[in-house]
C-alpha positions, 0 to 999 in steps of 0.5 A: 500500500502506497502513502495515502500522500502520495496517492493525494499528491498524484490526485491532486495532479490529475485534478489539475491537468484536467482544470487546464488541459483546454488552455494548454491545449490552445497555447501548445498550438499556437506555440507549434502552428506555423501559420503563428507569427515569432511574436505571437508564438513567445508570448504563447510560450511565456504564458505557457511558462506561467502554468502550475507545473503540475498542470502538465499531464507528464507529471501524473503517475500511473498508479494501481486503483486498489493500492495505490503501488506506482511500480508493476502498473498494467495499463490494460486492467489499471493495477498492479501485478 
């Protein structure tokens, strides 16, 4: 069984990724258009930049729904083995 800190930690995380991924989502394309001009894609960067960084959905682990274990994850049924 994983520290319940850790479990809240990584909720807490997920929580957030879904609050901005829309705004996250808009900024990473302008950023990436090319149709965007320089100015336009450094500012979408620097606002990007502002973001919390648990925001971003890299920072959410994959963890198993019963215990909590963040290590032997399978994806397919959401548990650890």
């Amino acid at each position: 069984m994983a520290k319940k800190s850790a479990i809240a930690r990584n909720n807490k995380r997920i929580r957030m990724v879904e609050k901005y991924s829309e705004i996250r989502n808009e900024l990473k394309n302008i950023a990436n258009s090319s149709e965007s001009t320089f100015e336009e894609k450094i500012e979408a960067r620097k606002k990007l930049a502002l973001l919390p960084k648990n925001s971003s959905p890299v920072r959410v682990r994959n963890r198993c729904q019963k215990t909590g274990r963040p290590r032997g994850y399978m994806r397919f049924f959401g548990l650890s083995r």
